[in-house]
N, C-alpha and C positions, 0 to 999 in steps of 0.2 A: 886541638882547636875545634869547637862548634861552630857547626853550619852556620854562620850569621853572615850572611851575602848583604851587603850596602849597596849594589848595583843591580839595576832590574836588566830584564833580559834586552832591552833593548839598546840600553846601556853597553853591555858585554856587545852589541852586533854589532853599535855604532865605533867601539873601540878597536875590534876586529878589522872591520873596514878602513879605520884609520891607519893602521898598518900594513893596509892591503891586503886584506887577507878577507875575499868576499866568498865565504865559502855559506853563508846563511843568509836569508831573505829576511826583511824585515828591520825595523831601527831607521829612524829619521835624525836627518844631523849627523853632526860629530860628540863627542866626549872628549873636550879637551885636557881630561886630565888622568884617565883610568889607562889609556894606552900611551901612558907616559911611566907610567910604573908596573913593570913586566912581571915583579914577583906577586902582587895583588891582582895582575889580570889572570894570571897562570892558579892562583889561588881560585881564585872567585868562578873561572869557568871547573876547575875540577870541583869543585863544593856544589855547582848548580842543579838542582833537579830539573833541567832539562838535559836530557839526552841528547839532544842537538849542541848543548852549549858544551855539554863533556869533549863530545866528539870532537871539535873543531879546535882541540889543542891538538890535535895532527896536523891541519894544514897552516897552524900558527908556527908550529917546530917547521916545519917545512919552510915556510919565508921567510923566517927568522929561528933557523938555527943557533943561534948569537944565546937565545933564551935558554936554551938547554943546561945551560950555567948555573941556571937559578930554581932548576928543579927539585934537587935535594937539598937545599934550604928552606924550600917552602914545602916542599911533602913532610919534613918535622913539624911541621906546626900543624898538618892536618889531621883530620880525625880518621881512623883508618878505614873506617866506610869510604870516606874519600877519596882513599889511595885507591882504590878498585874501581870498578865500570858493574853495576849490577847488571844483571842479566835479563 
């Protein structure tokens, strides 16, 4: 899968928070539909070039362990840049 991200960063923050999981600043609203589909939000934050948006699938697996389900489904379909955290 190429990087092709549908959701901007603020999209990913407001979806985050919709879940409860306020672990970044930023994002006005809700997204009512992005944190309704966990294996595209979990895609979409690991594919993002921000480093912040990477990161914050920690405390998303943290409040919602439940996702952890749907990690090796969706890491198949990623590019394997994706699978890794650059440095």
């Amino acid at each position: 899968m190429r990087h092709v991200s549908t959701s901007t960063g603020d999209q990913l923050v407001n979806a985050l928070r919709a879940l409860g999981v306020n672990f970044l600043m930023g994002g006005k609203g809700t997204d009512e539909s992005l944190h309704t589909k966990p294996s595209r939000l979990i895609a979409e934050l690991a594919q993002s070039d921000e480093a912040r948006l990477r990161l914050s699938l920690i405390p998303l697996f943290l409040e919602h362990p439940e996702y952890a389900s749907r990690v090796r489904g969706v890491a198949r379909k990623l590019s394997p840049s994706a699978k890794l955290t650059p440095e």
